[in-house]
C-alpha positions as CSV (number, residue, x, y, z in Angstrom):
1,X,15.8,-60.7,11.6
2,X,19.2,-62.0,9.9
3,X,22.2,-62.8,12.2
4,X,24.8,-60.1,11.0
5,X,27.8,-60.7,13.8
6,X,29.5,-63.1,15.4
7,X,32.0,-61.7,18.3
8,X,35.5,-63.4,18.4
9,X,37.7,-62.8,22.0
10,X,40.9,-62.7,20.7
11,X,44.7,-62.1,22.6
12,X,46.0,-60.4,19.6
13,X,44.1,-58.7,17.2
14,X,46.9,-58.6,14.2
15,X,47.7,-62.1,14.4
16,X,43.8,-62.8,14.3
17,X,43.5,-59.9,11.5
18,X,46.2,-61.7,9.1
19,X,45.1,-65.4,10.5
20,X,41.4,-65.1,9.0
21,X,42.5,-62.8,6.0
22,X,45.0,-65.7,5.0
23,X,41.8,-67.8,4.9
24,X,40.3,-65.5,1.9
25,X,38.3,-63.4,4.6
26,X,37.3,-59.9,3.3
27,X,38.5,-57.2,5.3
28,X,35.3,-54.9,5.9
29,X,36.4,-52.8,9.0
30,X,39.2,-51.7,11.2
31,X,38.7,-48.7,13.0
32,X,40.6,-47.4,15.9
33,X,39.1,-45.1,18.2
34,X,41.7,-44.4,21.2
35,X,44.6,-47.0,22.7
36,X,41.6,-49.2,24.2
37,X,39.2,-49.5,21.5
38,X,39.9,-50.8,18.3
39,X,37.3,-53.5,16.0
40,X,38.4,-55.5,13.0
41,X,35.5,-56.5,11.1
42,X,35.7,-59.6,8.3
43,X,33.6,-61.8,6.4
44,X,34.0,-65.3,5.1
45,X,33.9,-65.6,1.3
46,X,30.1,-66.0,0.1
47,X,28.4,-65.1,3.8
48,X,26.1,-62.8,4.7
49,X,27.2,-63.0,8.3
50,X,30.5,-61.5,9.5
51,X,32.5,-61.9,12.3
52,X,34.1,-58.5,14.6
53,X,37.3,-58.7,17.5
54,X,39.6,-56.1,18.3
55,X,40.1,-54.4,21.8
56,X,37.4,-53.2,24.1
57,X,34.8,-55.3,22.3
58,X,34.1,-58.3,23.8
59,X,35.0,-59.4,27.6
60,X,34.9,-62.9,27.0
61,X,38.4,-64.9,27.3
62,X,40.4,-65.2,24.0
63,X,40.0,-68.4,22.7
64,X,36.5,-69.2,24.5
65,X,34.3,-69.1,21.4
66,X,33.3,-72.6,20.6
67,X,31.0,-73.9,17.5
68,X,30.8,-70.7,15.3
69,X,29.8,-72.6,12.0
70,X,30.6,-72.0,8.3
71,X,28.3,-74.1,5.2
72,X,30.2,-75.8,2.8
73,X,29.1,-78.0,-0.6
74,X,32.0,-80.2,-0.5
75,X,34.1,-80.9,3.0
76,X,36.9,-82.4,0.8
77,X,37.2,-79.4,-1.1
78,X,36.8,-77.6,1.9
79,X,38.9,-79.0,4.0
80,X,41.9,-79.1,1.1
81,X,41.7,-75.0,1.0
82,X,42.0,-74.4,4.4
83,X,45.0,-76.4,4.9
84,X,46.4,-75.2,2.1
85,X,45.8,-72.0,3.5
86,X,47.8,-72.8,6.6
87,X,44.8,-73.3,9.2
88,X,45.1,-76.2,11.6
89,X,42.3,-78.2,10.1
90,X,40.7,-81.4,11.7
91,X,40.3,-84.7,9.3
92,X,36.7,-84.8,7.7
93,X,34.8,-86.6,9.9
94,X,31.0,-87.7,11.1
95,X,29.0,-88.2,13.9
96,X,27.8,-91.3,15.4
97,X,24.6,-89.5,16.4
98,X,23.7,-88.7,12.9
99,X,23.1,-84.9,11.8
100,X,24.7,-83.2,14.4
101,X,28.6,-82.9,16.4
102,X,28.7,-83.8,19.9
103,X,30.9,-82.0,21.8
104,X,34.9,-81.7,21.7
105,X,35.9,-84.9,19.9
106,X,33.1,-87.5,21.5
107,X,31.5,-89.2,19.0
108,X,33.5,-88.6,15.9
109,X,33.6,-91.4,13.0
110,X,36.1,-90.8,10.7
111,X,35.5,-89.6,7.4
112,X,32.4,-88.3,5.9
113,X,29.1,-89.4,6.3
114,X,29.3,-92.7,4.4
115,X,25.6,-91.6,2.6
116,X,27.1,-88.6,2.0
117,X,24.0,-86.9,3.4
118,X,23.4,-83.4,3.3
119,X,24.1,-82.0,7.1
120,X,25.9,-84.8,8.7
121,X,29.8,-84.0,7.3
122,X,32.2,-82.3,9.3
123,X,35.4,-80.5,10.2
124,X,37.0,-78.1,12.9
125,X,39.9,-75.7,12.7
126,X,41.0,-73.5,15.3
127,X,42.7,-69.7,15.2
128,X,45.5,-69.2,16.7
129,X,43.5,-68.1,20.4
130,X,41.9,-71.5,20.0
131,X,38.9,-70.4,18.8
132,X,37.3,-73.6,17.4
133,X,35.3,-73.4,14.4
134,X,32.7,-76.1,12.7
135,X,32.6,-76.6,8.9
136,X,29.3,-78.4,7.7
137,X,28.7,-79.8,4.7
138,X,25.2,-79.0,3.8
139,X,24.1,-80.1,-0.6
140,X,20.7,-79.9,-0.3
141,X,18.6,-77.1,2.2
142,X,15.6,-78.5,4.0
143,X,12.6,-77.0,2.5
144,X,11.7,-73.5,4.3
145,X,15.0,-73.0,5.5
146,X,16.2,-70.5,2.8
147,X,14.4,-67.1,2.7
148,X,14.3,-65.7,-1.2
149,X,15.0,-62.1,-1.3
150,X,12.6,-59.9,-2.7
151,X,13.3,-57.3,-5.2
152,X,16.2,-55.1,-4.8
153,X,15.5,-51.1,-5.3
154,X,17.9,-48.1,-5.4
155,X,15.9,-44.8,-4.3
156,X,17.9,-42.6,-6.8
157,X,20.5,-42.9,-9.9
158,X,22.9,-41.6,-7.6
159,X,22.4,-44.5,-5.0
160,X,22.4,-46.8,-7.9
161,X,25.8,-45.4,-9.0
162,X,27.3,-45.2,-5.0
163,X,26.2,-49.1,-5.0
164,X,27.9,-49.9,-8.3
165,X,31.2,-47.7,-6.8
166,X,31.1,-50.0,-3.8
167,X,30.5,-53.0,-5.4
168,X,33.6,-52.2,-8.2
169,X,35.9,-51.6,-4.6
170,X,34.8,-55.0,-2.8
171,X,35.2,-57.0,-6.2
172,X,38.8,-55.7,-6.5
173,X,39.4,-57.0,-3.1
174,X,37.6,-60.2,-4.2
175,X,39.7,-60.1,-7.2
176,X,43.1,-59.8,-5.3
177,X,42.0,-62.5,-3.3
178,X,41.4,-64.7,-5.8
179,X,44.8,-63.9,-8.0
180,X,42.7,-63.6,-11.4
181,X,40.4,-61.8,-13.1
182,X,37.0,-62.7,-12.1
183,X,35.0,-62.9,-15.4
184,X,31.9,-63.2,-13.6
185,X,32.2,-60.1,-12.4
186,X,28.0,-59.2,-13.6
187,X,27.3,-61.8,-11.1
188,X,29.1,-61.1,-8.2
189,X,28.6,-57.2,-8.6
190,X,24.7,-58.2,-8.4
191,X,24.9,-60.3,-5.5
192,X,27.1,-58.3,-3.8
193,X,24.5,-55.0,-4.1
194,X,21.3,-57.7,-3.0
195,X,23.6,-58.6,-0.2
196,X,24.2,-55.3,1.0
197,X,20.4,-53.7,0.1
């Protein structure tokens, strides 16, 4: 099983919409069915996992959604995108119980881990329901905790081609995004299609 959604409660599902796009987000859905059903789906940059809100999708109260997490390499780096993005990001910081955040603000040590150890550096930012993400800084996997994928396999030329077509639309998106060319683009087409197979 892999986890494929997260659910967001949201008050307003533009403002979310151009809120997470403004962080780099890929738009992947938004489909409106009738005046009380509508879902926006969008996916952070490099995850496998996206998120969904609209109306009629979730009875939970805007802004109730507290720890979904995003994987980072570097927190600093991190941390200097998102702000420069606009989000209202939290100062890097650590946790005096070691890997993991305690709740709301208990427990935080300013700055990141002082080791720099893989797991234990921090940030929050919130969207503007009050959602309130985590960012982790994770370097170095513990052994077993990342699945390889196996070999990727079309059934047909023609499903080859449809994956290539879809690929060529997302990396436009990606390439918008980004403001450049992507000369990579071999790389990203190919994980892209073993992210979708």
């Amino acid at each position: 099983m892999k986890l494929e959604i997260v659910v967001l409660p949201v008050s307003d599902v533009d403002r979310a919409k151009n809120f997470y796009q403004s962080l780099g987000w890929r738009e992947d859905a938004d489909v409106t069915t009738g005046p009380d059903f509508r879902v926006v789906q969008l996916t952070p940059p490099g995850s496998a996992c996206s998120v969904i809100f609209g109306i009629g999708v979730t009875s939970a109260v805007p802004g109730s959604a507290d720890g979904p997490q995003l994987v980072v390499t570097d927190i600093e780096a991190a941390r200097a995108d998102l702000a420069s993005r606009g989000a209202p990001v939290s100062d890097v910081f650590h946790d005096t119980g070691g890997v993991y955040h305690h709740a709301g603000a208990t427990g935080r040590v300013p700055g990141p881990d002082p080791d720099r150890l893989s797991y234990c550096s921090w940030l929050s930012f919130t969207d503007p329901d009050g959602n309130t993400w985590f960012v982790q800084e994770v370097t170095t996997r513990q052994p077993g905790r990342v699945v390889t994928s196996g070999p990727v396999a079309y059934a047909s030329a023609a499903d080859l081609a449809e994956a290539l077509r879809r690929a060529a639309a997302a990396h436009g998106r990606h390439e918008e995004q980004i403001g450049q060319a992507d000369p990579n683009w071999p790389d990203w087409y190919a994980q892209y299609m073993a992210d979708e197979r």
